[in-house]
DOTI-500080 format. One record per residue (C-alpha): z, y, x; residue number from 1. Coordinates in nm, 2 decimals. Each point is the difference from the previous one (the first is absolute). Layout:
REC, zz, yy, xx, nr
REC, Z, Y, X, NUM
...
// end
This chain:
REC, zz, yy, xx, nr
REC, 0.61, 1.74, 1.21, 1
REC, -0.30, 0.09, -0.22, 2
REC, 0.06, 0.35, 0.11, 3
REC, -0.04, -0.05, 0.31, 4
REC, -0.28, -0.27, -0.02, 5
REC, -0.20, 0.26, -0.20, 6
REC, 0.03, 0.31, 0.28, 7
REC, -0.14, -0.26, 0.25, 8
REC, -0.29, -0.02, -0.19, 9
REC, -0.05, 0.34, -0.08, 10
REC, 0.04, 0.11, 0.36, 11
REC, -0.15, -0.33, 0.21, 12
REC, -0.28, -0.14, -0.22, 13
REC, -0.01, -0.32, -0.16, 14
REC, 0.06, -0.23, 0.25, 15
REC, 0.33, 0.16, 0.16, 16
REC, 0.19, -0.18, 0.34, 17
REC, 0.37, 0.08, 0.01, 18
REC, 0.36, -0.23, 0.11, 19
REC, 0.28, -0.04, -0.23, 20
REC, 0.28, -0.09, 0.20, 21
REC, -0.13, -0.22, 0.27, 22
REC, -0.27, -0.15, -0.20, 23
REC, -0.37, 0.15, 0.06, 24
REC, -0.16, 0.01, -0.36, 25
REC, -0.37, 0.18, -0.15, 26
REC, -0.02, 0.09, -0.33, 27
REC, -0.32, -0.10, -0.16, 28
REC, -0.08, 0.30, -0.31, 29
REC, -0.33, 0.03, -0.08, 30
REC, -0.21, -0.21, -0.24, 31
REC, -0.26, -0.08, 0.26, 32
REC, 0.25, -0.14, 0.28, 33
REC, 0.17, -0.15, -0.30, 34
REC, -0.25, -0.21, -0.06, 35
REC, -0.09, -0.12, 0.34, 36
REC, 0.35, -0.10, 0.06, 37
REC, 0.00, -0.16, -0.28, 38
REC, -0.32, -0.22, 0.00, 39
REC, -0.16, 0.05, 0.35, 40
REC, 0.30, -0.06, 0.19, 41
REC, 0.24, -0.18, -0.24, 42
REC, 0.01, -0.26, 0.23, 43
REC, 0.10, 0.19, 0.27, 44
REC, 0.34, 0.08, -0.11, 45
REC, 0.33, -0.19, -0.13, 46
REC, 0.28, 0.06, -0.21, 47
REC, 0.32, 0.08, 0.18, 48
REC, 0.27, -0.24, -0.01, 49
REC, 0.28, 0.23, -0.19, 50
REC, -0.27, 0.01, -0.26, 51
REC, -0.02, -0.39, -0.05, 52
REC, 0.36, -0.06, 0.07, 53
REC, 0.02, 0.18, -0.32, 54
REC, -0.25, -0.25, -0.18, 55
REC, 0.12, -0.29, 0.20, 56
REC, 0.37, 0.03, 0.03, 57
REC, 0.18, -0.35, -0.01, 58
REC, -0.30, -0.23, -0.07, 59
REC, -0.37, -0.05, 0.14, 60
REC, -0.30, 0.20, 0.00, 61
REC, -0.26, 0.09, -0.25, 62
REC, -0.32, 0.23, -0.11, 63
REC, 0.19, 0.31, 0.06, 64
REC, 0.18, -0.11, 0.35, 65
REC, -0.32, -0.22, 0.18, 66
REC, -0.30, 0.10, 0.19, 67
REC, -0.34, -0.10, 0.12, 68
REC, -0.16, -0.29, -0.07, 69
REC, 0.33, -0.08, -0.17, 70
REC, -0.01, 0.26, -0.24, 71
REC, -0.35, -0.05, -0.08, 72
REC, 0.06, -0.37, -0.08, 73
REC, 0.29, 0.12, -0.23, 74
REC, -0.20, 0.23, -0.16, 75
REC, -0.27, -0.17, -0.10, 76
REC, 0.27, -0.26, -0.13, 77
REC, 0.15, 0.27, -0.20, 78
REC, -0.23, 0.17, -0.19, 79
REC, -0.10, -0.20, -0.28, 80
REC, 0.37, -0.01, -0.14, 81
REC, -0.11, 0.38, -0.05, 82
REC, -0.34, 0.02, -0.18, 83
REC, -0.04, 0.12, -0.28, 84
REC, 0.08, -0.29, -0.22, 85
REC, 0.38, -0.02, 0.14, 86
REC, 0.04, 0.36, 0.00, 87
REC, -0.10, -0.07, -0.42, 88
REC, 0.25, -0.28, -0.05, 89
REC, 0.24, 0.18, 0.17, 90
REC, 0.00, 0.29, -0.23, 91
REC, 0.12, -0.21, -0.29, 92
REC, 0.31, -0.08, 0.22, 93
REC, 0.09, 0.35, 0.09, 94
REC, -0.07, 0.12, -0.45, 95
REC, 0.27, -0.32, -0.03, 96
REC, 0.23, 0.13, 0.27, 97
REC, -0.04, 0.39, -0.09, 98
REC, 0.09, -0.12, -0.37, 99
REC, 0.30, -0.19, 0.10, 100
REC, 0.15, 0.30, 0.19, 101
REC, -0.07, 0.23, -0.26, 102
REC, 0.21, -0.20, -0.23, 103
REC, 0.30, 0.06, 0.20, 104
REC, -0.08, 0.28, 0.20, 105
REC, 0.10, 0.36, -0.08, 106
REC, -0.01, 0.30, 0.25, 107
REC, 0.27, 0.08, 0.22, 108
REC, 0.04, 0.10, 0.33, 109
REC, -0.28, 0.01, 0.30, 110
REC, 0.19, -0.30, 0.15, 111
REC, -0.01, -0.19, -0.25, 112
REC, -0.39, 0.08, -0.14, 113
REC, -0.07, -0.19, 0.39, 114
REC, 0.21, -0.26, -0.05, 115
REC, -0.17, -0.04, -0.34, 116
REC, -0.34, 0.00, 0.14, 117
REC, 0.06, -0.21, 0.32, 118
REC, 0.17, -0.27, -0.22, 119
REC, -0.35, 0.08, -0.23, 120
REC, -0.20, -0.03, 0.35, 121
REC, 0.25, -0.34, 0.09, 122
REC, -0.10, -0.16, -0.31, 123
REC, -0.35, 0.05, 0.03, 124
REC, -0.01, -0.12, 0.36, 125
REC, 0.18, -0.32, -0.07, 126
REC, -0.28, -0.09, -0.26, 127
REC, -0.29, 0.06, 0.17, 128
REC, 0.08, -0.14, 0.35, 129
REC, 0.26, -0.30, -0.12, 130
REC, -0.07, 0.00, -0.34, 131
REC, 0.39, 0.01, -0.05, 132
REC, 0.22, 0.18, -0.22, 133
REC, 0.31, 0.25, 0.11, 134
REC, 0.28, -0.12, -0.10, 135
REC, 0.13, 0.13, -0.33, 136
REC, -0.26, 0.20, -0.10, 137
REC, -0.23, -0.23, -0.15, 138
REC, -0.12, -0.36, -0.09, 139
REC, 0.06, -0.23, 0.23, 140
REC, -0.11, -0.31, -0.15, 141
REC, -0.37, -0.10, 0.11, 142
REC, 0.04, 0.20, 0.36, 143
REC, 0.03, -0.19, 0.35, 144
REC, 0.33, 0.21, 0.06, 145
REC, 0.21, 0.23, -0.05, 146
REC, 0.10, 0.30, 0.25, 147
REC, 0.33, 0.09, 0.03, 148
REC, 0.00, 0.42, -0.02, 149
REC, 0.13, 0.06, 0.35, 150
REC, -0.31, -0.19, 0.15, 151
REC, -0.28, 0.15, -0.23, 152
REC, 0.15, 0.35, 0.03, 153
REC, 0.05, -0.06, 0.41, 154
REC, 0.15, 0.28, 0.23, 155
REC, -0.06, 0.36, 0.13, 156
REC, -0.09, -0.01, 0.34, 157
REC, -0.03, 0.31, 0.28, 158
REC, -0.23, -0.09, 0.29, 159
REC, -0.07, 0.19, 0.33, 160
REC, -0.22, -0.02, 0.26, 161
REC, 0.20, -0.18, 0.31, 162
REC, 0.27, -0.04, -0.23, 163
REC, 0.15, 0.35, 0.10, 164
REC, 0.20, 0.15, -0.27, 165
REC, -0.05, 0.32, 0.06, 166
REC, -0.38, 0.00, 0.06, 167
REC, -0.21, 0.28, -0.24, 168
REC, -0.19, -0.30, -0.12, 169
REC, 0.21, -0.22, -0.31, 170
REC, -0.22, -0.26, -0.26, 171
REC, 0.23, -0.09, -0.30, 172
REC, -0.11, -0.21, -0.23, 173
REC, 0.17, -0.33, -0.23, 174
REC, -0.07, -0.36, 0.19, 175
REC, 0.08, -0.32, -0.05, 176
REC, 0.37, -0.11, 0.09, 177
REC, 0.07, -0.24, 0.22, 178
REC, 0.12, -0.24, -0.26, 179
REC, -0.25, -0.09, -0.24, 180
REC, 0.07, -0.34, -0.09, 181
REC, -0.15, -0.01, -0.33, 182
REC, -0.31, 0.09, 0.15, 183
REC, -0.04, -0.22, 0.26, 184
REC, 0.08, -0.30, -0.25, 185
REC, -0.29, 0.12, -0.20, 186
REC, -0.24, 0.02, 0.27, 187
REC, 0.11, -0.30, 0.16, 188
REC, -0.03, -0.21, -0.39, 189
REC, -0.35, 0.18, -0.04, 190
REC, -0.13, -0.14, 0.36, 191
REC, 0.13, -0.34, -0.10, 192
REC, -0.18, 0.02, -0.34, 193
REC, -0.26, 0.16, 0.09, 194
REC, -0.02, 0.13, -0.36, 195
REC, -0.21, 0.26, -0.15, 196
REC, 0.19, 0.28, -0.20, 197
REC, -0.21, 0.30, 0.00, 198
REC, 0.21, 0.19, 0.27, 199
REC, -0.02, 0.12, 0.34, 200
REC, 0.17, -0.29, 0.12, 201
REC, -0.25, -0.26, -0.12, 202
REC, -0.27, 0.21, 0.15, 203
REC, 0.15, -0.03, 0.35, 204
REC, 0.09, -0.38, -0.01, 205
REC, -0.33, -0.08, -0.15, 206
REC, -0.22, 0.27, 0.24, 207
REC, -0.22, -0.09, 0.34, 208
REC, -0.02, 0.21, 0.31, 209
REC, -0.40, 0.08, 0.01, 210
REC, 0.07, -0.29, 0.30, 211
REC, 0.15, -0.24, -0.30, 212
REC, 0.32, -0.02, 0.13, 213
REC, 0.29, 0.06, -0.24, 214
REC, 0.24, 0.24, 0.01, 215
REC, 0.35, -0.19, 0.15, 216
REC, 0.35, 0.05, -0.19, 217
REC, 0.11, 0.31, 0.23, 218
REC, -0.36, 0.19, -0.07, 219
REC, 0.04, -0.10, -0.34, 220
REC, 0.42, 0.12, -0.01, 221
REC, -0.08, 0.36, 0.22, 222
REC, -0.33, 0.11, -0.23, 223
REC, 0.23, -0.10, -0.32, 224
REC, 0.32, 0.20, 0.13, 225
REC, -0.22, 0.29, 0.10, 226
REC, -0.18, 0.00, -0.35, 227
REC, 0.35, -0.03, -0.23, 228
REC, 0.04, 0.34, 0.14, 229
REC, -0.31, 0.20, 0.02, 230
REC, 0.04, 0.22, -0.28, 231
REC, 0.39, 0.04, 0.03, 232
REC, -0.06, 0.30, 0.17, 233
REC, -0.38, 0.15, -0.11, 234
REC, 0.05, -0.12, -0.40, 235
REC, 0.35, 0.23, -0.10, 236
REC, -0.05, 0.34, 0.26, 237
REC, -0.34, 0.03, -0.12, 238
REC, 0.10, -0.02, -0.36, 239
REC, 0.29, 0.23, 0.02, 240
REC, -0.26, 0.24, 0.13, 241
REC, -0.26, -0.05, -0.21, 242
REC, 0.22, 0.05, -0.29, 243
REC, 0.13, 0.37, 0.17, 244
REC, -0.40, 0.04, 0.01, 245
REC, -0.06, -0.09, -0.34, 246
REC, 0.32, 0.24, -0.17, 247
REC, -0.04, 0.26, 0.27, 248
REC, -0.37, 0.10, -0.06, 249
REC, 0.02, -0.07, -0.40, 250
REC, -0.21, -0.31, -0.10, 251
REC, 0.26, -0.26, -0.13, 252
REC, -0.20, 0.10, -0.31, 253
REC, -0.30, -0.13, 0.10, 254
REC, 0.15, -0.33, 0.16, 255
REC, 0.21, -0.10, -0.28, 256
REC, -0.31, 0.06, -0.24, 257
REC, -0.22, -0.22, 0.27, 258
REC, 0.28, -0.26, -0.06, 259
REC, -0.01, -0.02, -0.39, 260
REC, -0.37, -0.07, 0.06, 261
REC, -0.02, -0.21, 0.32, 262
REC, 0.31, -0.23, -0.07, 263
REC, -0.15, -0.08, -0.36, 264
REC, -0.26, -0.14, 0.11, 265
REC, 0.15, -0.20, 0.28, 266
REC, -0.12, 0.20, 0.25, 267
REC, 0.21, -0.31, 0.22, 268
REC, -0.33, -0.17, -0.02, 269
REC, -0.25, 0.28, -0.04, 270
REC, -0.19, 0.18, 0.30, 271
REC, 0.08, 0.29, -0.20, 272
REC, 0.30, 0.08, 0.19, 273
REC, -0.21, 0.00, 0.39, 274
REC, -0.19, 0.29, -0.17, 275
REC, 0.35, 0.23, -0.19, 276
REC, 0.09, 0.32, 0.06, 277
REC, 0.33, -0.14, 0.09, 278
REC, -0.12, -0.21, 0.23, 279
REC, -0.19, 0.30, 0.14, 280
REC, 0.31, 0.19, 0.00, 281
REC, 0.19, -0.26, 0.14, 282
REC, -0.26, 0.01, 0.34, 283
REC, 0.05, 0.42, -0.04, 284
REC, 0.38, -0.04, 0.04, 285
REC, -0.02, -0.23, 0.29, 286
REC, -0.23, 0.23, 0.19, 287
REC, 0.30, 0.27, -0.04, 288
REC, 0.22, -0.27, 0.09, 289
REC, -0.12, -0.30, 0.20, 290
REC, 0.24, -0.27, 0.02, 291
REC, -0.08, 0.01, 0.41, 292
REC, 0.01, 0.34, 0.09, 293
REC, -0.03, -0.11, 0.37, 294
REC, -0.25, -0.29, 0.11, 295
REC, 0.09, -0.15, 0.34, 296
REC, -0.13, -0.16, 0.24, 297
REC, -0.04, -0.08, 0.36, 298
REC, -0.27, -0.01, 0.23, 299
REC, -0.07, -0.40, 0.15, 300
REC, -0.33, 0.06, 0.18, 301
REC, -0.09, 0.31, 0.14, 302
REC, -0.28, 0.24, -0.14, 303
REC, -0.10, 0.37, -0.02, 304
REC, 0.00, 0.19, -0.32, 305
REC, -0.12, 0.35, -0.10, 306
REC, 0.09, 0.07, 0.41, 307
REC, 0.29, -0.16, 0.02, 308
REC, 0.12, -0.30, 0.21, 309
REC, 0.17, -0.26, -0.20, 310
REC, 0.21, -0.17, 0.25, 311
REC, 0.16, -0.32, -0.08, 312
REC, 0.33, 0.04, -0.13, 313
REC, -0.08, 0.35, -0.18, 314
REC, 0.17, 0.01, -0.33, 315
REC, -0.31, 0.13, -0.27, 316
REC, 0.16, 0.22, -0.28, 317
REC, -0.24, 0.01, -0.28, 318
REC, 0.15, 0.22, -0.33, 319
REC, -0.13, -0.05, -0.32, 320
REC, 0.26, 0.28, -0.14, 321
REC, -0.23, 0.28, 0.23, 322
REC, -0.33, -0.12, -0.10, 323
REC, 0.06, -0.04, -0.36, 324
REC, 0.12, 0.38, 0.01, 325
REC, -0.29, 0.11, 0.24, 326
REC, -0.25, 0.25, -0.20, 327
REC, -0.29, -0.15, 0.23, 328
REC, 0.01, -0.30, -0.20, 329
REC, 0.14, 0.11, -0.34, 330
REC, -0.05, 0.31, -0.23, 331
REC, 0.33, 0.17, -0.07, 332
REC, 0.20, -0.30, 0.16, 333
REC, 0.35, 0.12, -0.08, 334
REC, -0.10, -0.07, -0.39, 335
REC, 0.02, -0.29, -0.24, 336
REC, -0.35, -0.10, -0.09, 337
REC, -0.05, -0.31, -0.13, 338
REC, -0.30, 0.09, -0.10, 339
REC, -0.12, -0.06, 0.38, 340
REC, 0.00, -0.39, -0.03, 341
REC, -0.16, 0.00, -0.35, 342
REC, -0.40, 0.07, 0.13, 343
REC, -0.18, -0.30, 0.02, 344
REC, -0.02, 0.01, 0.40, 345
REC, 0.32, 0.20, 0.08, 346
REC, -0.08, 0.26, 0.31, 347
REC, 0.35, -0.04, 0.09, 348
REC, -0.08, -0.34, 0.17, 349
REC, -0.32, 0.02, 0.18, 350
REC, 0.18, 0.17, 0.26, 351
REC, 0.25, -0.23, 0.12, 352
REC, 0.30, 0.22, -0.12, 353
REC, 0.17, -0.13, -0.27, 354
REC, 0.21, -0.26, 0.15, 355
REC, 0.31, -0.10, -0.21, 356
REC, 0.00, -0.38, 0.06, 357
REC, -0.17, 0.04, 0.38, 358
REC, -0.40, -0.01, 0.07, 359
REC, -0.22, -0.26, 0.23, 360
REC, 0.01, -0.32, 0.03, 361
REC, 0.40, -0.01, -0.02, 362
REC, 0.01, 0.17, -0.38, 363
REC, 0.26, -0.14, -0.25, 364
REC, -0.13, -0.33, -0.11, 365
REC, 0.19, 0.09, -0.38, 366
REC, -0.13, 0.36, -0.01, 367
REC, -0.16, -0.05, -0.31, 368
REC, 0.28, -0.20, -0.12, 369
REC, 0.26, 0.23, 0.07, 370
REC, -0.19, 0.31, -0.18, 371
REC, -0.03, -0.18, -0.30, 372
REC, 0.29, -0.16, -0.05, 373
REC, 0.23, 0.38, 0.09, 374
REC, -0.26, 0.16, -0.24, 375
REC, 0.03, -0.27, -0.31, 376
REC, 0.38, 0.02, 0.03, 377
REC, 0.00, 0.38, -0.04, 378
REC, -0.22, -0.08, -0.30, 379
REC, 0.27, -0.21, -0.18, 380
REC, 0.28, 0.20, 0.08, 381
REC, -0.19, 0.34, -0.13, 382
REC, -0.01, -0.18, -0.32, 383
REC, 0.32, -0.05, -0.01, 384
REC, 0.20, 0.32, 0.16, 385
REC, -0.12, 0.37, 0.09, 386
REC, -0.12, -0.03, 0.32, 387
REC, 0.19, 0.37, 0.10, 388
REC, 0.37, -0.16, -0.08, 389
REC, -0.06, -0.26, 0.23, 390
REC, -0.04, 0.23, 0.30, 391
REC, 0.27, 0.21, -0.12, 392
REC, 0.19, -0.31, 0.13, 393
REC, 0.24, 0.05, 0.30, 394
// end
């Protein structure tokens, strides 16, 4: 696919017109049309429906799966559960969590390093949206519930666009099940209680629409569903990699000496870990290896980009796997250079081409989040084992 997405551009330009199957589709590679997508015609364009089925599955709609004025009202209800203060208390839960793994944990197979770290990622979600515990893997007294694993660890799901199972097109990713009991008893206590625990949950009982309307039970049950599983996919493929990165080009050294230093002085609560090498290294392997190597979408209102018509209906490929190997933008891009996200002002991102968690308006809300909780984890467990044995795993 990447293959072939990358002679288009060569040959055709940045802004390339060409059918795959039956479907008319442009693919949008160059940092300037990036950007206008992106910001100037956001609003223009919608995500296709195999995309949120993916999101969605059995239960209702949320950030990632609503748009318009819709979105923008969840938005804007959203984004203070991920300032900089909850991404701070948050990092206390993941040391815990990380601590509580590496007790038992010991390496093994690649199958079973995921399993490990989407349990890891299960745990983590459970506390910070429900303030609930998995069960049988930690305290459970003091928590509003407990989730049985099956419904924190949810399913693997293949979606396609029309549903056709042989379309070129397939989005897997873990979603919710449609049984989640536990779940739904906890959001339906927390609406009755209206109580204040700290969690995503409370937020989104507690919020106001900018219109000061509240959220009703089925917004309040699709955002939570939707949010249990965010990371399930993002959080364990781009550690794996980043761990490859970190044996393959020789710096577990440097990391695990970062660790003895950062994790001493509880680094959990300390900006020092925004500004790490790790955490620079972390951004380095997820340029290699963005966790959406395709962005899609597809066109709502009609518009004209770089010459092209944008019909409604066109299906807009975007690839953040091309741009973050395109020497326009980056200097020996097939490199690990951490060192590229360590300057004060990183070049890397004034051009609109460093897109691992999306760009515009319709960015990951837990960007930040996500980034350092993947790169504090790899801190613990670098004090703990050599980096290069577990990606000799599998």
């Amino acid at each position: 696919m990447f293959g072939f997405l990358t002679a288009l551009g060569k040959q055709y330009g940045d802004v390339v017109a060409f059918d795959l199957g039956r479907s008319p589709c442009i693919l949008v590679n160059g940092a300037p049309q990036v950007r206008e997508l992106f910001f100037d015609r956001e609003t223009c364009l919608r995500k296709p429906e195999f995309v949120k089925d993916s999101n969605r599955g059995y239960w209702g709609d949320g950030l990632t799966t609503l748009e318009g004025a819709d979105w923008e009202a969840r938005r804007w209800v959203l984004r203070p559960s991920f300032g900089a203060r909850s991404v701070s208390l948050s990092l206390s839960l993941v040391a815990q969590f990380t601590a509580d793994l590496l007790k038992v944990w010991a390496p093994g197979s690649k199958a079973d390093l995921v399993k490990g770290l989407r349990i890891l990622t299960a745990r983590l979600a459970a506390r910070v949206v429900l303030d609930a515990e998995l069960e049988g893997y930690g305290p459970e007294e003091g928590r509003s519930g407990v989730l049985p694993l099956e419904e924190a660890y949810g399913e693997d799901y293949a979606s396609t666009p029309g549903g056709d199972p042989t379309a070129p097109l397939v989005m897997i990713r873990p979603r919710a099940p449609r049984r989640m009991d536990a779940t739904i008893r906890i959001i339906d206590d927390r609406i009755a209680s209206g109580e204040q625990r700290g969690d995503i949950l409370s937020d989104l009982v507690r919020a106001r629409y900018p219109d000061g309307e509240r959220l009703t039970r089925d917004e309040i049950v699709g955002e939570t569903m939707q949010l249990l599983y965010a990371g399930h996919l993002t959080i364990p493929t781009s550690l794996i990699n980043f761990w490859h990165d970190i044996a393959a080009n020789d710096i577990a050294t440097r990391i695990a000496a970062e660790a003895e230093h950062l994790c001493a002085t509880h680094v959990r609560l300390s900006a020092e870990l925004s500004r790490s090498y790790c955490v620079a290294a972390m951004k380095e392997s997820m340029r290699l290896h963005p966790p959406a190597p395709l962005l899609y979408r597809e066109v709502e209102n009609a518009f004209e980009l770089g010459g092209f018509e944008f019909a409604r209906d066109t299906a807009v490929w975007v690839s953040p796997q091309l741009l973050h190997n395109d020497a326009r933008y980056f200097q020996r891009p097939h490199q690990f250079l951490p060192e590229r996200f360590m300057e004060a002002r990183p070049a890397v991102t004034c051009g609109l081409i460093y897109l691992p968690f999306g760009a515009g308006r319709r960015a990951c809300v837990g960007n930040q989040l996500a980034v350092q909780q993947m790169s504090l984890i790899t801190l613990l467990l670098a004090r703990r084992f050599k980096i290069d044995s577990i990606t000799a795993c599998g």
